[in-house]
C-alpha positions as CSV (number, residue, x, y, z in Angstrom):
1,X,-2.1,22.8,12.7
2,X,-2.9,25.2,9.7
3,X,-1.4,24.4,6.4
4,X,1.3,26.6,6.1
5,X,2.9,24.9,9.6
6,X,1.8,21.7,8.2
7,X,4.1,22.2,4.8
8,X,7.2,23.1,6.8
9,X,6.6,19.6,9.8
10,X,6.2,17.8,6.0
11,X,9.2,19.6,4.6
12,X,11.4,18.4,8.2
13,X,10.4,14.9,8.1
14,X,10.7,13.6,4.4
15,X,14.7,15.4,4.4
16,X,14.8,13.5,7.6
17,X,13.9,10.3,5.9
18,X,15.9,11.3,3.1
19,X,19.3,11.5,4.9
20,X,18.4,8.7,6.8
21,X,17.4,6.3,4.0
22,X,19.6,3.6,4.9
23,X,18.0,3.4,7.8
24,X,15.4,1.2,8.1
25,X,13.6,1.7,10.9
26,X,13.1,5.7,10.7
27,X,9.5,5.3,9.7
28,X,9.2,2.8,13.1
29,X,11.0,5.6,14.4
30,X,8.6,8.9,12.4
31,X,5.6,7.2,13.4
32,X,6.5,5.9,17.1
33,X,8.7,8.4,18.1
34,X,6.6,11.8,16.3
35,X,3.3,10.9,15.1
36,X,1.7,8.9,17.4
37,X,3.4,11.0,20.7
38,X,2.3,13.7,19.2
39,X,-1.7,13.0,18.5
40,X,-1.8,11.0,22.0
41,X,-0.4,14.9,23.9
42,X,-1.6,17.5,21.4
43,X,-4.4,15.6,19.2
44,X,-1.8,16.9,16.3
45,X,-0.6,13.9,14.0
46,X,2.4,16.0,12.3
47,X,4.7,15.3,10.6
48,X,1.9,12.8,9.8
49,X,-1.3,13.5,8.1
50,X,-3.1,11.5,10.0
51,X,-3.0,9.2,13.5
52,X,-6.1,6.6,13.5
53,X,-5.7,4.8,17.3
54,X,-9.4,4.9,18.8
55,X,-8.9,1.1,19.7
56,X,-4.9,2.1,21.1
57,X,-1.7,1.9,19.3
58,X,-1.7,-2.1,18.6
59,X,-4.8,-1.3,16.1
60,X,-4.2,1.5,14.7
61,X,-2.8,3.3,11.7
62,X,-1.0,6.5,11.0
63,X,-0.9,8.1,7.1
64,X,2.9,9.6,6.3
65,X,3.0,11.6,2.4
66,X,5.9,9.5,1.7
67,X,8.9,12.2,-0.1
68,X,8.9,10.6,-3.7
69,X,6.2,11.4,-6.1
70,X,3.4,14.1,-5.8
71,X,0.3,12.2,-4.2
72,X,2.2,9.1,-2.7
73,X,0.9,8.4,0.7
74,X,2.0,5.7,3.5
75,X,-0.5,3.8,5.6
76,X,1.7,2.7,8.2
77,X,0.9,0.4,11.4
78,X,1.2,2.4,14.8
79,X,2.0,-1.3,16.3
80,X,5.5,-2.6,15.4
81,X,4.8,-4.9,12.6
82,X,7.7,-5.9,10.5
83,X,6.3,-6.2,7.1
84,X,4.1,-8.5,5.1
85,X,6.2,-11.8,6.5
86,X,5.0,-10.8,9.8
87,X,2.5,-13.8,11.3
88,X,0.1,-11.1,13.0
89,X,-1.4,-10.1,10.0
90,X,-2.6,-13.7,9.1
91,X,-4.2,-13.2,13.2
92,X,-8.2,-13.8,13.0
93,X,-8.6,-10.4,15.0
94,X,-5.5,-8.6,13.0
95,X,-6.3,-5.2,11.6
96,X,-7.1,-5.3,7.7
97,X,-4.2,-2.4,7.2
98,X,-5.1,-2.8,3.2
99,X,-9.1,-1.4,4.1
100,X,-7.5,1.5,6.2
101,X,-5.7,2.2,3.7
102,X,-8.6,2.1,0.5
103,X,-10.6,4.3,3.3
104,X,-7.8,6.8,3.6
105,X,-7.2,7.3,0.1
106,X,-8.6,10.8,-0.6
107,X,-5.5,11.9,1.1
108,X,-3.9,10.9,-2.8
109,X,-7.4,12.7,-4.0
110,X,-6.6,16.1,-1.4
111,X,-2.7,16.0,-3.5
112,X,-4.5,15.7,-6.5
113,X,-7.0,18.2,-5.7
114,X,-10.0,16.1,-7.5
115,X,-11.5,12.6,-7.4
116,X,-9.5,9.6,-8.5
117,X,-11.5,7.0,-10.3
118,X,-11.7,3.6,-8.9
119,X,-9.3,2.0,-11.5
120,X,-6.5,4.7,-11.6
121,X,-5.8,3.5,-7.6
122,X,-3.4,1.4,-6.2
123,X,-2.4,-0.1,-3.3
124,X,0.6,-1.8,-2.8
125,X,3.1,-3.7,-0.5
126,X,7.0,-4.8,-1.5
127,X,8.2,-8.2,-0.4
128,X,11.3,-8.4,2.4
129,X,13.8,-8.6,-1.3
130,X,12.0,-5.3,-2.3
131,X,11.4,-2.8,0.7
132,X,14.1,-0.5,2.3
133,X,12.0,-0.1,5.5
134,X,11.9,-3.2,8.4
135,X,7.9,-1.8,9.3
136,X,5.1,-2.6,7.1
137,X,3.4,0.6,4.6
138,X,1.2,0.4,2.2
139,X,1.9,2.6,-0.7
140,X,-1.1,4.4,-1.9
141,X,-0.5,6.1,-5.3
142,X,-1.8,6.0,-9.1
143,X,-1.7,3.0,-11.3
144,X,0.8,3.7,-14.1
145,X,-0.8,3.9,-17.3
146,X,0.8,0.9,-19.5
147,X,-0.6,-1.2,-16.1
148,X,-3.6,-0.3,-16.8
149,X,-4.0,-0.3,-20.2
150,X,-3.0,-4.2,-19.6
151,X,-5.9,-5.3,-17.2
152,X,-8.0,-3.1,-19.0
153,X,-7.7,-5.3,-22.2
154,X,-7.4,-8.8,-20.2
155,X,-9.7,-7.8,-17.2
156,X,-12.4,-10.8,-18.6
157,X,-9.2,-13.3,-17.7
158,X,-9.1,-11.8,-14.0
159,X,-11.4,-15.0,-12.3
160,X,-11.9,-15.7,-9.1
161,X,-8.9,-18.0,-8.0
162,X,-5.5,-17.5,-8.8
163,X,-3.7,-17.6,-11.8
164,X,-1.1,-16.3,-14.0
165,X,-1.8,-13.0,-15.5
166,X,-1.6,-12.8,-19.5
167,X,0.9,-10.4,-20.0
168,X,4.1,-9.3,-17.7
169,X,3.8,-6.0,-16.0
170,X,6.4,-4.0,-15.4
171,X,8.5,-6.6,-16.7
172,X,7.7,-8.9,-14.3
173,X,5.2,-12.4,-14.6
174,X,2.0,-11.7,-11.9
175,X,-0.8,-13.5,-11.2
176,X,-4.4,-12.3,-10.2
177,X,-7.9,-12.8,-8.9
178,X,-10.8,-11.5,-8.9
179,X,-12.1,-9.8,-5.7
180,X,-16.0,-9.2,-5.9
181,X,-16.3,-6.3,-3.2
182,X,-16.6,-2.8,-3.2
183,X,-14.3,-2.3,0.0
184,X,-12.0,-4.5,1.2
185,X,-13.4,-4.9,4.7
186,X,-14.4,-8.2,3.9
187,X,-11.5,-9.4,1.8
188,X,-8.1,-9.0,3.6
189,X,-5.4,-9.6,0.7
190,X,-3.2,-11.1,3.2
191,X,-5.5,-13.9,4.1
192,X,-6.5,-14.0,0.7
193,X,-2.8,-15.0,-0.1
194,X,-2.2,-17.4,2.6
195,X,-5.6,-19.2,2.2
196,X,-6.3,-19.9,-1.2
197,X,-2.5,-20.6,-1.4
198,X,-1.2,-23.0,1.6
199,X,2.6,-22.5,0.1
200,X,2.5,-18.4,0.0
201,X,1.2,-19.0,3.5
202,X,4.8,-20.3,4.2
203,X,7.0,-17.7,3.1
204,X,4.9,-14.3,3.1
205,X,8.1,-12.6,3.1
206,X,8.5,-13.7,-0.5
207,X,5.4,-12.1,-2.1
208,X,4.5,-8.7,-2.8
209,X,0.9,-8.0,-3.3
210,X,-1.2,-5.3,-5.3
211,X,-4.7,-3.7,-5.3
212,X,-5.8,-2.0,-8.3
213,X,-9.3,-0.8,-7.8
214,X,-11.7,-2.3,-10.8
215,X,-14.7,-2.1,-12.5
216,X,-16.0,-5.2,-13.8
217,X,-18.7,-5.3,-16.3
218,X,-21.1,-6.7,-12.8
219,X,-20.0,-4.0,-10.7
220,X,-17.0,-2.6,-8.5
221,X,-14.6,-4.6,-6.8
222,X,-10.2,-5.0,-7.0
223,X,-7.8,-6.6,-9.4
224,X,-5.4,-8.4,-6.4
225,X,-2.2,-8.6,-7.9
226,X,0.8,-11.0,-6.5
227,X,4.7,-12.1,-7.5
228,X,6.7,-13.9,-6.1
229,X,10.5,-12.2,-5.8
230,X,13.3,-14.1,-7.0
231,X,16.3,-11.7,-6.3
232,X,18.6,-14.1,-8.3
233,X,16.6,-13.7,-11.6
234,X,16.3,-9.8,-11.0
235,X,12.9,-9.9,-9.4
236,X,12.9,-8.1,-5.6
237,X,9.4,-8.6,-5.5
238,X,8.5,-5.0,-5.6
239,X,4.7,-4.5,-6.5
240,X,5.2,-0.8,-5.8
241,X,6.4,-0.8,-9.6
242,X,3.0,-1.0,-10.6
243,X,2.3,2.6,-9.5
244,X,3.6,5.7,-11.0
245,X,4.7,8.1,-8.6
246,X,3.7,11.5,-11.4
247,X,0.2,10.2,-11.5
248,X,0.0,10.1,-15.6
249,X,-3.1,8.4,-15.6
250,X,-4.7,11.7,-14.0
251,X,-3.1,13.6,-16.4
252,X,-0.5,15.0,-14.4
């Protein structure tokens, strides 16, 4: 599909999950009932960018530019997973959606129409208190500059089991660990919750979690990021307020 046909399948879907916000199961319904059809007859993902299902549709991965902000991309399941509560991502042989979705993120790069450096990226997942959509995505967007002007300055506290970070961001008391890898293909953040915390592993539903791409003074690796929502307090456990949707931090 060339660009121009592209723009206007974007333009259809993002009003379409615009009026249909308070619906939420139309990206289960975008990616299920468009995307994925779509790539499977015509080898054309639209209105997605992208349809990843070599291994079939309970593997794979489709990549939606969600309609707020201007580089804000969605790695999204192609298999019906409910969000990060669901127990089949804590499966041996689940798919790591959060290394699909460090791989895919020149498509925030394309928007931006230049590199992004490791520490300006993002990747993030609300909790069940802080989502308005019933199948897990993966927001893929900029870091907001304040955030990162805060692990910047406390990045030698960010060790490698978790505890609380030293300053609240975005209002809201994190905690962090270290994550000594380049990618993430050998450090899923969803086992990394449940193992190396047996009471998370008990109510995923509750947590939100956060990559933010790091260099450390060793080499490259992730800042994982996770809170815990408490809706009664004013915390909906919604780590996607750790990115900023006008990509500041690339001088936008």
């Amino acid at each position: 599909m060339n660009s121009r046909l592209l723009g206007f399948a974007l333009a259809g879907v993002l009003a379409s999950v615009s009026a249909h916000a308070e619906d939420p199961s139309i990206l289960w319904k975008i990616i299920n009932g468009k995307c994925v059809p779509h790539e499977q007859k015509n080898r054309d993902p639209s209105p997605c960018a992208l349809v990843n299902i070599p291994d079939g549709v309970t593997k794979g991965y489709a990549v939606l530019k969600d309609r707020t902000g201007i580089a804000q991309f969605l790695l999204i399941p192609t298999a019906r997973i409910s969000g990060i509560e669901d127990p089949e991502l804590l499966d041996p042989e689940a798919t790591n959606y959060f290394n699909d979705a460090w791989k895919e993120r020149y498509f925030v790069e394309e928007r931006l129409h230049g590199p992004v450096p490791r520490d300006a990226m993002t990747l993030a997942i609300n909790s069940m208190y802080g989502r308005s959509q019933n199948q897990l995505h993966i927001h893929m967007d900029c870091i907001r500059v304040d955030v990162r002007a805060a692990i910047d300055r406390n990045l030698d506290k960010v060790v490698g089991v978790w505890t609380p970070f030293p300053v609240p961001l975005a209002g809201h008391h994190y905690r962090s660990i270290r994550l000594t890898h380049e990618t993430l293909a050998d450090a899923n953040p969803f086992r990394i919750l449940a193992d190396k915390d047996p009471q998370a592993a008990d109510e995923m539903g509750k947590h939100t979690l956060v990559v933010v791409g790091a260099k450390f003074r060793d080499g490259d690796g992730f800042v994982l990021l996770d809170d815990k929502a408490n809706p009664a307090l004013g915390d909906f456990g919604s780590g996607e307020e750790l990115q900023d949707h006008s990509c500041k931090v690339m001088g936008q």
